[in-house]
C-alpha positions in Angstrom: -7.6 8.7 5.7 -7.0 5.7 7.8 -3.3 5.4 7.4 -0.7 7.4 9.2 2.4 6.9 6.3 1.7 8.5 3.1 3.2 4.9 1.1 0.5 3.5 3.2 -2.2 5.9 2.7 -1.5 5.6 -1.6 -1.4 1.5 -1.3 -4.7 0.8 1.2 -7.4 2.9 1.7 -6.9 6.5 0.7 -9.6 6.1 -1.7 -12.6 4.7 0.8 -15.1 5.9 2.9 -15.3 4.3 6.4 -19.2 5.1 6.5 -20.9 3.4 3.8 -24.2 2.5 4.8 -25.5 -0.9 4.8 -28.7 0.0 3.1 -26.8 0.8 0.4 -25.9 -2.0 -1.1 -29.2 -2.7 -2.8 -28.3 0.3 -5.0 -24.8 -0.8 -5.5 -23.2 -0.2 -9.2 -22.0 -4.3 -8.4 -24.4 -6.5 -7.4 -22.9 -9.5 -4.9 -21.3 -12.1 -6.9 -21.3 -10.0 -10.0 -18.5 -9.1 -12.3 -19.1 -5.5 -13.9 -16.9 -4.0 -16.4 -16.2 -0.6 -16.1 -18.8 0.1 -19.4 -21.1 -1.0 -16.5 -21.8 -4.0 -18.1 -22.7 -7.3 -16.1 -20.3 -10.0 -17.1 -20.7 -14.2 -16.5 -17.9 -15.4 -14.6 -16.6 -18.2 -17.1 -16.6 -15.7 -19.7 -14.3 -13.2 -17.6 -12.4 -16.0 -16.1 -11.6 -17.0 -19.9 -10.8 -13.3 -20.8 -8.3 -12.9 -17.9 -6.4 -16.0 -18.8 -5.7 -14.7 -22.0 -4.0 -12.0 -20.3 -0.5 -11.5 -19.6 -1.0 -10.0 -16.3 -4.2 -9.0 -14.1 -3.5 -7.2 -11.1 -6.4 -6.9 -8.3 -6.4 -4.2 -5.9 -7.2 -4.4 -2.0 -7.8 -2.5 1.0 -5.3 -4.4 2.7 -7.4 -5.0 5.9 -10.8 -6.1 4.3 -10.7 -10.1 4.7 -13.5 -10.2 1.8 -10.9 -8.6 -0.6 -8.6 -11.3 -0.2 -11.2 -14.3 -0.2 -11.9 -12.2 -3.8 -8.0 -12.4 -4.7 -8.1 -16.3 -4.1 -11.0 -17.0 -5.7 -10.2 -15.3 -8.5 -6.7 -17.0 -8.2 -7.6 -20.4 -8.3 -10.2 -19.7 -11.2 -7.5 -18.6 -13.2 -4.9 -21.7 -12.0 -7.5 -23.6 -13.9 -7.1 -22.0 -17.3 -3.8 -21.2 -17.2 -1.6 -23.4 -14.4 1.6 -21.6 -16.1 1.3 -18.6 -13.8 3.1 -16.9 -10.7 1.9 -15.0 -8.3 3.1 -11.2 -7.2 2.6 -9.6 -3.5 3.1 -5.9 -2.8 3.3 -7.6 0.7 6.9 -8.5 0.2 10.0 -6.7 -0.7 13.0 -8.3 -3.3 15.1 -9.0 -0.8 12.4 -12.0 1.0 12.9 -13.5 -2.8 14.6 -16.6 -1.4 12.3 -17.3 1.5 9.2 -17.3 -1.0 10.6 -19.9 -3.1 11.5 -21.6 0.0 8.1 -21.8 1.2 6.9 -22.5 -2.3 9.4 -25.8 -2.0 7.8 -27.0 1.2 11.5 -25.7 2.9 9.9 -23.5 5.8 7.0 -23.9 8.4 4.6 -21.3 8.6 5.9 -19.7 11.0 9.3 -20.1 10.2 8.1 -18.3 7.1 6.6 -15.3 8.5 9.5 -14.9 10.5 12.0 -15.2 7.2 10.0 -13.0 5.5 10.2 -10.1 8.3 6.1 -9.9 7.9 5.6 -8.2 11.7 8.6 -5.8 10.6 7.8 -5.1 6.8 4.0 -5.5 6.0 2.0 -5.8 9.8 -1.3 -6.2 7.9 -3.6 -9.6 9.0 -1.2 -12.4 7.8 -4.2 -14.2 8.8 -6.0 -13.1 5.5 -3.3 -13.2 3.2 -2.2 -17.1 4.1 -4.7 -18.9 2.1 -3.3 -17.4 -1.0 0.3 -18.5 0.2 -0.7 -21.9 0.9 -2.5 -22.1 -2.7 0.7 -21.7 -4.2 2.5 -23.7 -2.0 0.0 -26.7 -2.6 0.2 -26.2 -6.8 3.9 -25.2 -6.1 3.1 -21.8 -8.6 6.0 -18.9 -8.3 5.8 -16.5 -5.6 7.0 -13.2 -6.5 8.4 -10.5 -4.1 7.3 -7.2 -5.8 8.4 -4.6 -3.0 11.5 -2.9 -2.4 12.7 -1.9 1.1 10.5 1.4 2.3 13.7 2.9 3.3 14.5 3.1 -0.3 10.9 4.8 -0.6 11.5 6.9 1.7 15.0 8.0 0.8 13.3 9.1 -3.0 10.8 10.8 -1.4 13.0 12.9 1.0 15.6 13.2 -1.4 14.8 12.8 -5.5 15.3 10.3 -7.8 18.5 11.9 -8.9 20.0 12.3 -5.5 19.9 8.8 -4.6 22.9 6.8 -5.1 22.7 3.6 -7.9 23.9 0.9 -5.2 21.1 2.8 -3.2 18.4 1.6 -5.8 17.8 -2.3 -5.1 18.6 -2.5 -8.9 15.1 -0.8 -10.0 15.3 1.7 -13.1 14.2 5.3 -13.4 10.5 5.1 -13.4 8.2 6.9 -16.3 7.5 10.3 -15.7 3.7 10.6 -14.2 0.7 11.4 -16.1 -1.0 14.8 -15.4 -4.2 12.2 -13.7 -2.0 10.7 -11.9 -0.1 14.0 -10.1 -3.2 15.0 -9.2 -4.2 11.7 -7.4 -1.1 11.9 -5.9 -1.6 16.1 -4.8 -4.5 15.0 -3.6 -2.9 12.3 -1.2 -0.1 14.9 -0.1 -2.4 17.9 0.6 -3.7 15.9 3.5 -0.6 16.0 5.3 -0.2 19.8 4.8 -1.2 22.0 7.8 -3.7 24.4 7.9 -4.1 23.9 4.1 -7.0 25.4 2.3 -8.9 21.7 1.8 -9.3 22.2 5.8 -12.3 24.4 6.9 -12.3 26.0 10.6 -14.2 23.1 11.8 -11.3 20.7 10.4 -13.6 19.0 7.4 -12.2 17.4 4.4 -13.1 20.2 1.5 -12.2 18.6 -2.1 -8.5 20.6 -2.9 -9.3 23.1 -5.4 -7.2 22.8 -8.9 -5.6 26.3 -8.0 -4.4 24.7 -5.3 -3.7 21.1 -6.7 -1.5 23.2 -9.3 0.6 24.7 -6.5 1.0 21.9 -4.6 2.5 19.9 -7.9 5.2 22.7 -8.4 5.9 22.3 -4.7 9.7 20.3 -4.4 8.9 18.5 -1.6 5.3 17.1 -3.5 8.1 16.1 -6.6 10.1 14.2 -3.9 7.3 12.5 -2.8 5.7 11.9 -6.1 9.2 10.3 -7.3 8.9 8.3 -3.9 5.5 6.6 -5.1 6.6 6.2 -8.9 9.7 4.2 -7.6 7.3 1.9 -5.6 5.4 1.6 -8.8 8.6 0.9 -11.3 9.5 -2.0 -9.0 6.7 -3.9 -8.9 6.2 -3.5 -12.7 9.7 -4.5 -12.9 9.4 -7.9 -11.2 6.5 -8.6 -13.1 7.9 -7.9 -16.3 11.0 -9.9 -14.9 8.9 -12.9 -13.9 7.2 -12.9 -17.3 10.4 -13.5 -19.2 12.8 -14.9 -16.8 10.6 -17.7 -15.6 9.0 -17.8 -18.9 5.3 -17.8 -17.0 1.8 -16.9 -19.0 0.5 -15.4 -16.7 1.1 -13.0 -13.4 -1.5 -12.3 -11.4 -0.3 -9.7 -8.7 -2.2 -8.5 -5.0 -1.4 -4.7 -4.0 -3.2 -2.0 -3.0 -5.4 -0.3 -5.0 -3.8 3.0 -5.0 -1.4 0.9 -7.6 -4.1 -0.5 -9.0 -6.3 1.8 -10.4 -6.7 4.1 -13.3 -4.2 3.4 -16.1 -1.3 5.8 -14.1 0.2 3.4 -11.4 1.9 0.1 -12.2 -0.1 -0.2 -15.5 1.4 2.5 -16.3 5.2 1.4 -15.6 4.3 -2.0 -17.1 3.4 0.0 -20.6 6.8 1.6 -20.5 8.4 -2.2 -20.0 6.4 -3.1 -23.0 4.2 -5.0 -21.1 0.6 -4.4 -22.6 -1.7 -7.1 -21.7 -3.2 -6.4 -18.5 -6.7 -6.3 -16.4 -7.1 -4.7 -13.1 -9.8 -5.6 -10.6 -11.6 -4.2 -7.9 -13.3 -6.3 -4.5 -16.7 -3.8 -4.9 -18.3 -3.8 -1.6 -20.6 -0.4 -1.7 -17.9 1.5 -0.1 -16.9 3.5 -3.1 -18.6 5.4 -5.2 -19.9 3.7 -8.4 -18.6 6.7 -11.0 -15.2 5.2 -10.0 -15.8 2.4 -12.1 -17.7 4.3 -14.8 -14.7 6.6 -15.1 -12.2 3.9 -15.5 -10.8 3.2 -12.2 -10.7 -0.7 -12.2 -11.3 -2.7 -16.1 -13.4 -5.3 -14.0 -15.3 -5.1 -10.2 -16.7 -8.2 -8.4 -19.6 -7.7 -5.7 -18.4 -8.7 -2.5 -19.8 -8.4 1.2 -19.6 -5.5 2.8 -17.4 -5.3 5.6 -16.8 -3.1 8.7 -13.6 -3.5 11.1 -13.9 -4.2 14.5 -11.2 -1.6 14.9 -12.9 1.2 13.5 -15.6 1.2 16.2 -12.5 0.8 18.8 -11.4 4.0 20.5 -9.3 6.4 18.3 -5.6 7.0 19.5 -3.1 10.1 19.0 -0.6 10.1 16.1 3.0 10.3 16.7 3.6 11.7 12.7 6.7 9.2 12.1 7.7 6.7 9.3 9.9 4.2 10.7 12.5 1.6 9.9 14.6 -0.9 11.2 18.1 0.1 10.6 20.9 -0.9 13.1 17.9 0.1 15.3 14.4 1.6 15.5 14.8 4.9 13.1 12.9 7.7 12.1 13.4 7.9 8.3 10.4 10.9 7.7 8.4 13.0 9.4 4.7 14.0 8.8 4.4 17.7 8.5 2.0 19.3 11.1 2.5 16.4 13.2 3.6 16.0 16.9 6.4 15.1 16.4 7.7 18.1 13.8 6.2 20.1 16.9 8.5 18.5 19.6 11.5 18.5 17.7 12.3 15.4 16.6 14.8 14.7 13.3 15.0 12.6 10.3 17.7 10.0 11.5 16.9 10.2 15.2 17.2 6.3 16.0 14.7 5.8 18.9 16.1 4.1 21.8 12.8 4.5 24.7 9.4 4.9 24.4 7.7 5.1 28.0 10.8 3.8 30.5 10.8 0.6 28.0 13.7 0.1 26.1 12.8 -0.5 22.3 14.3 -3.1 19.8 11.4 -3.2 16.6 9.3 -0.9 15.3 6.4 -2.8 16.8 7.8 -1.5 20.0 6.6 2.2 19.2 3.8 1.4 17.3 2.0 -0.9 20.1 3.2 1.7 22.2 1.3 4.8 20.6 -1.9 2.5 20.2 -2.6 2.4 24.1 -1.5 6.2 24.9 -4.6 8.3 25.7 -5.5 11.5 23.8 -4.1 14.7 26.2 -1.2 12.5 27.7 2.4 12.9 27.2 4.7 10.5 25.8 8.2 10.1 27.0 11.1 9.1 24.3 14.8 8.2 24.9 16.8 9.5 21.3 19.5 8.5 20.3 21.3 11.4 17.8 25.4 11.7 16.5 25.8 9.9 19.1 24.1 11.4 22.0 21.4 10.7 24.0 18.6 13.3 24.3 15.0 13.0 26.1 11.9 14.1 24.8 8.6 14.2 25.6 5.3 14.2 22.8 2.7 15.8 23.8 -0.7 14.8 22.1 -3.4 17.0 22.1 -6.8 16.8 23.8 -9.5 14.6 21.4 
């Protein structure tokens, strides 16, 4: 797992390996430049191009810090723009309330930068905007619909601490109770959860991923806090089939093709699920296929289509490793802490939902970038001063990360 938040972990990378080997690739289910159907069949691109535009929406998943991904996304893009020019264009990368800026940009109304900065992008998404640009000038250049698909991920969050049911309506940014998840889908989802549970049986004595048994899959469904979580996930999911289904008959579009992470994105459970139940049927999903995952993903029906890309390896992953606070954060009136990862250090040191974080290291802090840059440069087997802020009163305390 590469993500520290759980929303983050189920949108990005959750389902890759870090270690594919390069010598690989010659075996690859997708050969470079290929499109493959998931009946492993190799398909010609004009043929698939002319398939997808008869669509109503295709939705291509991402790990959201792979550049070849998104050169995929806007290749694919402007293929499509060529079939069908009445389309719009959805990004998990922004939430509802951004709406105005994106048609702003769309108009020519913003710089770049003013753009990024209307848009909140170091606040709400903090992925490369370096790789996700292209595609925004595309549309700006053939002025084609943006679409905001996110909500705020307080309102994530909130669903996931508290329920569905115990979250006020004005709470709900307008999005409607999601369809119940399939039984493939819970377990994608336990699966996710379980590796935030200490000392749970998936974890051997020498602290190695094991797969989760289904005994224990089973109990960690009928856990309340995994329903919480789960509801947490399906709300992300409802909104951004919402605003597609929205864009398809409000703005009276053909087609919307829509970037998110391919948590969403695969199998038939996620948004193509949520679309179904907004009697939107005519959809695609694709895959970037870069050797990284395992090719009985696509067999089993993961992704409808895969296109061979370069693999690609971070110049991050080979930078040293850092210590993990355990917090999901927000900018509310202040930097707060909205959940808390279970097991982590900061459960340990005492630290409370709602706890707005005022000091990290003597420096006072005013966005969430504060912490995080913060945390990135503190060494395993340090401590970690914090100045919180709680009812009210100040109170001092200190993480304390473990040796490596």
């Amino acid at each position: 797992m590469k993500k520290l938040a759980l929303g983050l972990l189920l949108s990005s990378t959750w389902m890759f390996s870090a270690n594919a080997a390069e010598d690989e690739l010659d075996k690859q289910c997708v050969p470079e430049g290929k499109w493959v159907s998931k009946e492993n069949r190799q398909i010609k691109n004009s043929d698939i191009i002319k398939t997808l535009s008869n669509t109503s929406v295709v939705l291509i998943g991402e790990d959201h810090e792979n550049p070849e991904h998104h050169r995929m996304q806007l290749h694919t893009m402007t293929q499509l723009y060529a079939q069908q020019p009445n389309m719009a264009l959805g990004f998990e990368s922004f939430p509802r309330s951004t709406q105005k800026s994106l048609d702003q940009w769309v108009n020519g109304e913003l710089s770049e930068d003013d753009f990024i900065k209307a848009v909140r992008w170091d606040e709400v998404w903090r992925f490369n905007k370096n790789y996700y640009l292209p595609m925004f000038h595309f549309a700006r250049m053939n002025k084609i619909p943006m679409i905001a698909l996110n909500v705020e991920r307080k309102l994530v969050s909130t669903v996931s601490n508290k329920g569905w049911d115990n979250v006020d309506e004005s709470m709900r940014e307008g999005v409607s109770k999601p369809k119940p998840a399939s039984k493939d889908y819970m377990r994608v989802l336990a699966e996710v959860f379980s590796q935030h549970m200490p000392k749970h049986a998936h974890e051997s004595e020498a602290g190695q991923t094991q797969e989760v048994s289904k005994e224990d899959l089973n109990a960690i469904i009928e856990n309340p806090s995994f329903q919480k979580f789960m509801q947490g996930q399906l709300v992300w999911d409802r909104a951004m089939a919402e605003a597609i289904a929205k864009s398809l008959k409000e703005e009276k579009v053909s087609l919307v093709v829509s970037v998110m992470g391919a948590g969403h994105v695969m199998g038939d459970y996620g948004v193509v699920h949520q679309l179904k139940d907004l009697k939107v049927n005519k959809t695609a999903t694709l895959m970037p296929w870069d050797g990284s995952v395992d090719c009985s993903e696509l067999k089993s029906g993961a992704f409808d289509y895969a296109f061979g890309v370069t693999y690609f390896e971070s110049k991050e992953s080979h930078k040293k490793d850092h210590p993990r606070l355990g917090v999901y954060l927000e900018h509310v009136d202040g930097v707060v802490i909205s959940r808390i990862v279970p097991g982590s250090v900061a459960e340990s040191m005492g630290i409370n939902v709602g706890d707005k974080i005022t000091q990290i290291a003597g420096k006072p802090v005013e966005k969430v970038m504060d912490v995080v840059e913060t945390v990135k440069i503190t060494a395993f087997g340090t401590w970690l001063p914090l100045l919180i802020e709680r009812d009210g009163e100040k109170k001092e305390f200190v993480a304390k990360f473990p040796a490596k």
